[in-house]
N, C-alpha and C positions, 0 to 999 in steps of 0.2 A: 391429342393426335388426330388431325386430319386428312383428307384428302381432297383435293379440290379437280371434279373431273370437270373441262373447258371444251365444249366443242369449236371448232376450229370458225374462224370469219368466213363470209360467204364467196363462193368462189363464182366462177365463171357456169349457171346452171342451164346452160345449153350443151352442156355434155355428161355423159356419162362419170359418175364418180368412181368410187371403190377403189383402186391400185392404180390411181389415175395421178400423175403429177403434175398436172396442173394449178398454180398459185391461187393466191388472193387475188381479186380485183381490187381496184381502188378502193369501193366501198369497205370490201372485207379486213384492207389495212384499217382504212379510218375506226370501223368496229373494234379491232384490238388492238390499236392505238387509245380508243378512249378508254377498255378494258385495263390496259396497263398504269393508265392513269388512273382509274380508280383505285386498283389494286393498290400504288402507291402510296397514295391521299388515306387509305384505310390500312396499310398494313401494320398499324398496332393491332386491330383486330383479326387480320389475318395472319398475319407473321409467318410468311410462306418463307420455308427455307431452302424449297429446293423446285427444279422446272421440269418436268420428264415430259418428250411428247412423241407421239408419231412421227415414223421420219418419213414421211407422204409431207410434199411442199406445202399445201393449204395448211397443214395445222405445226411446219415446220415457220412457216411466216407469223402466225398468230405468235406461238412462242417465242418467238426473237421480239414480236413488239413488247411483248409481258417481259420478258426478261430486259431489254433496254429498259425500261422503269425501272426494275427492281433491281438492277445492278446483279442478275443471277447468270451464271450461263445455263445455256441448254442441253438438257442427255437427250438425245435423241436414239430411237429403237424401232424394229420392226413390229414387236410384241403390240403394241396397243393400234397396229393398223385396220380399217373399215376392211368390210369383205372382199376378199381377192376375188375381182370379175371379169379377171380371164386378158382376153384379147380385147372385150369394148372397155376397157379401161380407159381414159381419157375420152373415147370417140364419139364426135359430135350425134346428137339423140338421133338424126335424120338416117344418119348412116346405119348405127346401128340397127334401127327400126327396119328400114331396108334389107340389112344383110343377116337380121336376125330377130325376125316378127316375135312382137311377144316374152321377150328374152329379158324377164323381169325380176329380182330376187326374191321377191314376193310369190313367182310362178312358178319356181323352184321345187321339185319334193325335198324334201330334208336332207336325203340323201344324192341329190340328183347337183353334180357339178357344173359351175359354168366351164364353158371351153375355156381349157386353159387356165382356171379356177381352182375354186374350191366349193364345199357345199353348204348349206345353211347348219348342218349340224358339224360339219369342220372349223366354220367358221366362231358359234357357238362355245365349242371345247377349244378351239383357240384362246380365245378370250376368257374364256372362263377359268384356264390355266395358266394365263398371263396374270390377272384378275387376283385368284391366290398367290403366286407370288410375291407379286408385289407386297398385297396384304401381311403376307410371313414376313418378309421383309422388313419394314416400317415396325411390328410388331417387335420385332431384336433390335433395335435402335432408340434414339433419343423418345421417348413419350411424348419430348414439346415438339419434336418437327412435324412442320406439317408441308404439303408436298399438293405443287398442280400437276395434272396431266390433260396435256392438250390431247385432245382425242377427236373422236367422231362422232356421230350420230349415233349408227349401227352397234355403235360399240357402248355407249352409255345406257341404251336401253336394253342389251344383255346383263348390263351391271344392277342396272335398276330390280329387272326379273329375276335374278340372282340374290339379291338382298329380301326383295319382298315377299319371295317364296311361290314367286308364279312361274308353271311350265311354260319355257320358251318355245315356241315356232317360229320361222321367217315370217306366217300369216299373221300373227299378234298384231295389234292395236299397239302404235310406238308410245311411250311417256314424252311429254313434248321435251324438246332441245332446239332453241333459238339457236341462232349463230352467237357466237362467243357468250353463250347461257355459261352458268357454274350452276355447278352441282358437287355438293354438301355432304361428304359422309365420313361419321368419324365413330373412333373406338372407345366404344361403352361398356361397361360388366364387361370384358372377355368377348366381344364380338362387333361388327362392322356394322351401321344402321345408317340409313338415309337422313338429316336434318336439314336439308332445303334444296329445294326443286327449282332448276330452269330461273335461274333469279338472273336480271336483266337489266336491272340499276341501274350502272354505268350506260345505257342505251337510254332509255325510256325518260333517265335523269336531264340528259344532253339533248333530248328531244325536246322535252318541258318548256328546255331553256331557249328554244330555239336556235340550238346549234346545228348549222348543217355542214358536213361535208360533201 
């Protein structure tokens, strides 16, 4: 049984992320386009039976490219969304910086909300409580399914801290997460452990080859 977390292709990074609806770019389709193609090309070894993702557009677009591959539909949910940031959601950096100097997740006290947000320890136990149930979940079910979840950033490196038993801050040092990186964790003895990091294959493979989009 595993789980395969995806962060989403790269989107438009002249704006502010978090609760932001903003797509893919081009580039970001061509990413999980080729992502869906590998997944394909490999799913004897993956054998992904099922697609969960964020319903924020960036990692709602990645998903639909995985899933036209693999012939899966997509569940789409609030539960594994990046950190609610309020009002600059979507808003170009220039602007925000103007209407709100300094106004960074990372600036954040734990407890101290964005406008119209949420906080980094909301955020946190958000995820965190998403996080187990899915786990519960998967857990009462088939042992062979295994299951992607397109997600975020933000949110893959609470899952990592989580697993490996270090306390979370917004200040922490993130675990890398390329754009449409997978990440690897499955159930072992009785409990959920990490078995591969940021892997980028399907990228770095297509690169090699000199394939461009």
């Amino acid at each position: 049984m595993a789980i395969y977390f995806i962060r989403h292709g790269i989107d438009d990074e002249g704006y502010r992320g978090g609760w932001s609806q903003r797509g893919l770019v081009v580039e970001g389709y061509r990413q999980a386009e080729r992502l869906g193609c590998y997944l394909k090309e490999n799913q004897t070894s993956y054998k992904i039976t099922r697609i969960l993702s964020s319903d924020l557009q960036r990692a709602l677009d990645t998903a639909n490219e995985i899933a036209r591959a693999l012939s899966l539909r997509v569940e789409s949910s609030p539960n594994c969304r990046e950190t609610n940031n309020g009002v600059i959601a979507g808003m170009p950096h220039e602007i925000a910086n103007e209407r709100y100097p300094g106004l960074y997740f990372s600036a954040l006290r734990m407890d101290e909300r964005f406008p119209g947000g949420e906080s980094p320890q909301e955020f946190f136990t958000r995820i965190s409580i998403s996080f187990s149930k899915l786990c519960n979940e998967l857990e009462s079910t088939d042992p062979k399914e295994n299951v992607i979840v397109v997600t975020h950033g933000g949110v893959i490196n609470v899952i990592y801290h989580i697993l490996k038993g270090i306390p979370w801050t917004n200040k922490n040092d993130h675990f890398a997460a390329s754009y449409t990186s997978i990440h690897k964790i499955e159930y072992q003895v009785e409990k959920w452990v990490v078995t591969a990091e940021n892997l980028t294959e399907h990228i770095s493979s297509d690169q090699a080859a000199g394939i461009a989009h």
